[in-house]
N, C-alpha and C positions, 0 to 999 in steps of 0.2 A: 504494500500500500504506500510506502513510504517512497518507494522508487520512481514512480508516478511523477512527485512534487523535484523531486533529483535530477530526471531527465527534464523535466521542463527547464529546470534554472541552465541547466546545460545546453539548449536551443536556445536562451535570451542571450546566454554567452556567446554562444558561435553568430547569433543576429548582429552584436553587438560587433564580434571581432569583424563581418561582412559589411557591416557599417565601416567602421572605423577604416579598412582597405579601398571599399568607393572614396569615401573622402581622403585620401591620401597620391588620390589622381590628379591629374594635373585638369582645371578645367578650361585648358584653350588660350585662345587669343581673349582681348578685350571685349573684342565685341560679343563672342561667346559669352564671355564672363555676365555681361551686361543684360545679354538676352535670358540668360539662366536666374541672373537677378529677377527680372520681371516675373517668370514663369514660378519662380518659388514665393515673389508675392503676391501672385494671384493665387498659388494653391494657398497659402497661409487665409488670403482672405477669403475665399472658401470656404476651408475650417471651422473657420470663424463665426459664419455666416448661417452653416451648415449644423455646428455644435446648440446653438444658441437658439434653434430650433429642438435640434434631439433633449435640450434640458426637460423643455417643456413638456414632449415627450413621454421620455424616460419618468418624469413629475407624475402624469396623468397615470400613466401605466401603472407606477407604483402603486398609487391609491385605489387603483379598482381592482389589482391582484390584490391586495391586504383585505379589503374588504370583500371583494368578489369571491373568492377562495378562500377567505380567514385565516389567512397562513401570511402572518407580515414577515417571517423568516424566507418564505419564499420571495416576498416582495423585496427584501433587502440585498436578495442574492438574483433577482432579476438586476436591480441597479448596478449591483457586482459584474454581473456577464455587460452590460451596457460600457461598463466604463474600460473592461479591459477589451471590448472588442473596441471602443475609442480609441485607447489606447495603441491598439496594433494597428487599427486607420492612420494615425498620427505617425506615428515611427515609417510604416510604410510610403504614404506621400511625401514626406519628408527625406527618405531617401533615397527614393524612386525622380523626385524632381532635383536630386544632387545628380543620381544615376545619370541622369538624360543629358546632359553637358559632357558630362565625364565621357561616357561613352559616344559620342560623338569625335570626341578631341580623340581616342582611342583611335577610331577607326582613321582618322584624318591624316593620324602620326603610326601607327601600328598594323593597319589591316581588320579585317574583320573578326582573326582568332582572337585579339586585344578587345576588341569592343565586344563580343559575347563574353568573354569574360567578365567585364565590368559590368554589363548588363545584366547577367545569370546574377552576379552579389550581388546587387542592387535592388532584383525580381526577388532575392531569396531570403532578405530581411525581412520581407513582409510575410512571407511563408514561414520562415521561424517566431515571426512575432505571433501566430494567428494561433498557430501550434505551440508554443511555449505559453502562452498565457493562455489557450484554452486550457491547456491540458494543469496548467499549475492553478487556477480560480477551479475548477472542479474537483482539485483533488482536495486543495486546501478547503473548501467548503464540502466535502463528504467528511473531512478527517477531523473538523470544527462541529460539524452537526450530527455525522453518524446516522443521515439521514439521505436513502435516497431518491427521494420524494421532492425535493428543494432543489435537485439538478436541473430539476425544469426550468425553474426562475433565473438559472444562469443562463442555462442554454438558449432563452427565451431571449435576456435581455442581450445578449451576443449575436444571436440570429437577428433579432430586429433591428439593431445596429446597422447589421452590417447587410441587411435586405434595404434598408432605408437611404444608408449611404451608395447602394444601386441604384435605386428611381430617381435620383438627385444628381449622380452624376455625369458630368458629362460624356455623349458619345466615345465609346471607342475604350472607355478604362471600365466600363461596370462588369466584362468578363474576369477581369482577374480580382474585384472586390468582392463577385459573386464567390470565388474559391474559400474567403471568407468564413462562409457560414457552416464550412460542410466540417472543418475541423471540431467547432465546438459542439454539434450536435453529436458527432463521432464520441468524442472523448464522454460526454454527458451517458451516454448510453454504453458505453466500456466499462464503467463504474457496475452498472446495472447489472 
């Protein structure tokens, strides 16, 4: 049971180390640099834009799981799957729009085996973030509650997260935010 929460801290590591190697690229000329600025403060205000709706959200939810279900433990571990599947949204955009520079300047100066590279660690943060924090919020909330009845309210509040932050974004990125939801419904039910 314990290995669970082990292996997950182990995927935010290896997320973390795949970060830490995209940003250690070089990102280009100036003007690149400049057009990657724009693009990171459009996703940022996106985010932003996007978060400040899911509060609201995530608000409502909570109140009608507690009372809807009478289970506020559930509702508190819906907010839990909400924030770390925010969470993995965030780390992901974040350095999926560092990726995008980088690997461009890769292939400019290196070829194309350079630029998959950088693009694969870039693609793969967000794939250990989805899977490391699924898998650590579900285990840490079975091994807190000893209940596995309340997995729903993670899985629920991570799935609608990350169903929501689909219908919201734009064209062309909602297949890999859709990949999203299938981990933490995975790991919720591996428990079971």
């Amino acid at each position: 049971m314990y290995l669970v929460p082990i292996a997950a801290v182990l995927a935010l590591l290896f997320a973390t180390y795949l970060a830490a190697k995209v940003n250690k690229q070089d990102e280009g000329t100036e003007r690149m640099k400049e057009i990657a600025g724009a693009i990171a403060e459009g996703a940022r205000a996106f985010l932003t834009a996007e978060y400040k709706i899911l509060v609201i959200f995530v608000l409502v939810l909570f109140v009608l799981i507690g009372f809807g279900i009478g289970s506020w433990v559930t509702a508190v571990c819906f907010v839990i799957g909400a924030l770390f599947s925010t969470v993995a949204g965030y780390c992901g955009m974040t350095v999926a729009t560092k990726a995008n520079v980088r690997t461009a300047n890769a292939a400019r100066q290196g070829g194309m085996n350079r630029a998959l590279s950088v693009a694969f660690s870039g693609g793969a943060v967000m794939g250990m973030c989805v899977a490391g924090l699924g898998a650590l919020g579900v285990s840490v909330v079975y091994i807190i509650t000893g209940n596995v009845d309340v997995l729903s309210g993670f899985s629920l509040g991570a799935s609608s997260i990350a169903l929501f932050s689909t219908s919201v974004t734009p064209k062309g990125t909602h297949i890999a935010i859709l990949g999203e939801t299938t981990p933490f419904l995975a790991a919720a039910f591996c428990i079971k």
